[in-house]
C-alpha positions in Angstrom: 81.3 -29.1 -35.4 78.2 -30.9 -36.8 75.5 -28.5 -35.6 71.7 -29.8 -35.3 70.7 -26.4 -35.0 70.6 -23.1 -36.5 73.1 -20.2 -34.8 70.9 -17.4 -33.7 71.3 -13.9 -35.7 72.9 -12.8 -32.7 75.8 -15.5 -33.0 75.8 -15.3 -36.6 77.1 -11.5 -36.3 79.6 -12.2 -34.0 81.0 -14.8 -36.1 80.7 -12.6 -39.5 82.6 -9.8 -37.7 85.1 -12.2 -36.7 85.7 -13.5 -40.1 85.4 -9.8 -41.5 88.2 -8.6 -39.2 90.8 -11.9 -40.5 89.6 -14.4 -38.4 89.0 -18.5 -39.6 86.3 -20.9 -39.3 86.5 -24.2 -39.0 83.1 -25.4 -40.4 82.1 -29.3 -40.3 78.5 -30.0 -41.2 76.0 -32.6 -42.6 73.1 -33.6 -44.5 70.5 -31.1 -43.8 72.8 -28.3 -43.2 71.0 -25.8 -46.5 68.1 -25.6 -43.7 70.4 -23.4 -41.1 69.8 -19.6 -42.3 71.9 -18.2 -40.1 75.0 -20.6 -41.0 73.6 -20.4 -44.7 74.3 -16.3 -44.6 78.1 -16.4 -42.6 78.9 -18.9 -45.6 77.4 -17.0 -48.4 79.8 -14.1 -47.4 82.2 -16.6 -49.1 80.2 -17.2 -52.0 79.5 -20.8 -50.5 76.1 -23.1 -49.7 74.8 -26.2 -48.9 73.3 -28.5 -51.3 70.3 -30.1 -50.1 69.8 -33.8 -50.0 72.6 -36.2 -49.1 75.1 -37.3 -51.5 75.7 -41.1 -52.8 78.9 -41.8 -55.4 77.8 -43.8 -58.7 81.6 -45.0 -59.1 81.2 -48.5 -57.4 85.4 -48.0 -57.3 84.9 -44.8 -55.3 82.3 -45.7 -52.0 82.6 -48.3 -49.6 81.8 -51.9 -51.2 77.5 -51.7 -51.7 77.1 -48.4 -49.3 77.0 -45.5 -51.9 76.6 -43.1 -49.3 80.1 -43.9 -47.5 82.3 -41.7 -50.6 86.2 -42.3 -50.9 86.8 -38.7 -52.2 89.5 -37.8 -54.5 92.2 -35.6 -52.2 93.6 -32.6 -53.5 96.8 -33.0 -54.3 97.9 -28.9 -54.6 96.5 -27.5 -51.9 98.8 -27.3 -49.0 96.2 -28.1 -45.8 95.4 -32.0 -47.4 98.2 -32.3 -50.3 100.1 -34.2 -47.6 97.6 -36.9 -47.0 96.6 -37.6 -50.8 100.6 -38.0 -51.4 101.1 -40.5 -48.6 98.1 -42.1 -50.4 96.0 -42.0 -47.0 92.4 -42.9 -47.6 89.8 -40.5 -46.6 86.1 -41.7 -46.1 83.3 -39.4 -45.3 79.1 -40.2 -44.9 76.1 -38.4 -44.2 77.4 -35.3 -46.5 76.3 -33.1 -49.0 77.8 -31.0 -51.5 78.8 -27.4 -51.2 78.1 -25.2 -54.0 80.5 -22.6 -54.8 79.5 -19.2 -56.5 82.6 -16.6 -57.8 82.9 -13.7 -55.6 85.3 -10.9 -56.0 88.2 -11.1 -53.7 87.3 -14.8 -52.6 89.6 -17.7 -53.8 87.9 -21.1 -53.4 89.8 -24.4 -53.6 88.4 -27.8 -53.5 89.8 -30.3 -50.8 87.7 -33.1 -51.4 85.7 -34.1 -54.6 83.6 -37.1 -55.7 83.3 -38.8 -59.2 81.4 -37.1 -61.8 78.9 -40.0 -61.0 78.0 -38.5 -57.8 74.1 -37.7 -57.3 72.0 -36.2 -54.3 69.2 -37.7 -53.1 66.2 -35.4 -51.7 63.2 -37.0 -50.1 63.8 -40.2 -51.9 64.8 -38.6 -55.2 67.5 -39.0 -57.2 69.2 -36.0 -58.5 71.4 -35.3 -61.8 75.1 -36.9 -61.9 78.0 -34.2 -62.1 81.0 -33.7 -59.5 80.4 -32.5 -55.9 82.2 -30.9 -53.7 82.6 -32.3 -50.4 85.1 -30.0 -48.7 86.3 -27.0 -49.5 88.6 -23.9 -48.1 88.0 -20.7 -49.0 90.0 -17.6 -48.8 89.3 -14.0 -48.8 92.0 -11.4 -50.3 92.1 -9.1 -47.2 92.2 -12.0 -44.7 89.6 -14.4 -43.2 89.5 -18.0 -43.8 87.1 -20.9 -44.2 87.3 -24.5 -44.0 84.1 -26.3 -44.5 83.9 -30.1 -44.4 80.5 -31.2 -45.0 80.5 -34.2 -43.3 79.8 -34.9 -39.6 81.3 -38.0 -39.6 84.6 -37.5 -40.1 86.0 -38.2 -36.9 84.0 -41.5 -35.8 85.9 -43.6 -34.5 85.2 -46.2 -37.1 85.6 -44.2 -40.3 89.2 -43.4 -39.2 89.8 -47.1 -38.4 88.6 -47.8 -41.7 90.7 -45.1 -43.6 94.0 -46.4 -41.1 94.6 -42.9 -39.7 93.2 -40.9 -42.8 90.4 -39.2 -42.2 91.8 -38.4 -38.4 95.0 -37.0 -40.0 93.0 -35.1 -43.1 91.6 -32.9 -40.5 94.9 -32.7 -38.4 96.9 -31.1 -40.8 94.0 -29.0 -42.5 93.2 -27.5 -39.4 96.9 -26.8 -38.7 97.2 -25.1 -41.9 94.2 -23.1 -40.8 95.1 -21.8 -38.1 99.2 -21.4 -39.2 100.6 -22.2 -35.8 101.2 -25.5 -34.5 105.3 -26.3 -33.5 106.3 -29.0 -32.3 108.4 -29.4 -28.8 110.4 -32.2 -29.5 111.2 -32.1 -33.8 113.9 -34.3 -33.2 112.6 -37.6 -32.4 110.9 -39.0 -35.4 107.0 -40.4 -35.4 106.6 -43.8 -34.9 103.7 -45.9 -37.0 101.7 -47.9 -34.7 98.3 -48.5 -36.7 98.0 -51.3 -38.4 97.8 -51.4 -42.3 94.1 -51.7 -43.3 93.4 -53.3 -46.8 90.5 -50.9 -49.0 88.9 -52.9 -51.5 86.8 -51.7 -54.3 83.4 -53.2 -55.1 84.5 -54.8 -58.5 87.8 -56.1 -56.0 85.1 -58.0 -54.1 82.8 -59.1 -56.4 86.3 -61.1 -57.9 87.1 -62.4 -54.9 83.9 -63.4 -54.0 83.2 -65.5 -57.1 86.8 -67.5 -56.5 86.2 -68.1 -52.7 82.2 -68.9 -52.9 82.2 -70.6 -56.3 85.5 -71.6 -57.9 87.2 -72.6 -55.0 84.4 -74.7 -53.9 84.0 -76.7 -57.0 87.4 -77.5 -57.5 87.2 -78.9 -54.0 84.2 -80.5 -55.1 85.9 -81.9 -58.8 88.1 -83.2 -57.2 86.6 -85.2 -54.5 84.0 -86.7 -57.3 87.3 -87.5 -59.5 89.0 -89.2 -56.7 86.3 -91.3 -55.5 85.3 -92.4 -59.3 89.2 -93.7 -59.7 88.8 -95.2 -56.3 85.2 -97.4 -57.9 87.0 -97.8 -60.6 90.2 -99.8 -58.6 
């Protein structure tokens, strides 16, 4: 979960022979993460890797209003460990990420989870990189067993960002790590969920660039006409 270190080779092995022998990994990283090797070469085994640089979204409509670097992925819809969450229409935000790359590897299936706007771009050391679609979570599966689940973005789970999302990103990673690891039951199926949260309203940036011109400038100045109009006819009596 959000390493600021590398894994030693030792730890490396142990995890690749885990994952060799049908195990899953739940990965969650962040911008910097193409610098750990050792994590690098346990995620290269599914023909995966880190982009370097952090990720900002182009599509005003698709980041938080004038912060390009907090994304509103799109949710995959057919995969079964998020399809959930993008057909309730929950929200999910993510920051501090970066995209993984994917390579084809024989015997590896790789699905998408969460994706930006082909107006996405990296930025490294201050540079801006070339527009296209990035990945920002992905799960990938190998034919004889062994699973990953890599979410490359350490801020998930703060406590803000799932305010902010009502629920989303805190239930995005519920039921994709349930799907992972294929065995959560519950004790008590018969008494239904109750919604407690309370409804949170996601504008876009052209929704608030509206908005702010009627409440800052239109509003005002009818106010304003008005007044002026009413205190001429008053003069005028």
């Amino acid at each position: 979960n959000n390493p600021t270190s590398d894994l030693t080779s030792v730890e490396a092995a142990t995890v690749s022979n885990y994952l060799a022998n049908g195990g899953n990994l739940l990965l969650i990283t962040s911008a910097g993460a193409d610098s750990f090797k050792n994590i690098a070469a346990i995620a290269s085994e599914f023909g995966l890797s880190a982009e370097a640089g952090t990720v900002n979204e182009g599509d005003a409509n698709a980041h938080y209003p004038d912060v390009p670097g907090y994304i509103y992925p799109t949710i995959s819809s057919s995969h079964e460990s998020v399809s959930f969450i993008a057909q309730q229409g929950y929200p999910v935000l993510v920051a501090n990420t970066h995209a993984i790359i994917s390579s084809e590897m024989n015997g590896v299936t790789v699905s998408p989870l969460f994706t930006t706007s082909d107006k996405a771009y990296s930025v490294v050391s201050g540079t801006k990189g070339e527009a296209s679609e990035k990945n920002l979570a992905v799960v990938a599966e190998k034919s004889e067993g062994g699973k990953l689940l890599w979410i490359a973005s350490g801020e998930l789970l703060n406590e803000s960002l799932i305010s902010r999302t009502n629920g989303g990103n805190f239930y995005a990673f519920y039921t994709a790590t349930a799907w992972l690891t294929g065995n959560y039951t519950s004790s008590l199926p018969e008494i239904p969920g109750i919604e407690l949260s309370e409804p949170v309203l996601t504008t876009t940036a052209t929704d608030a660039n509206i908005w702010g011109i009627i409440l800052i400038f239109i509003v005002p100045g009818a106010v304003l006409g008005g007044g002026v109009a009413y205190w001429l006819w008053r003069r005028r009596r």
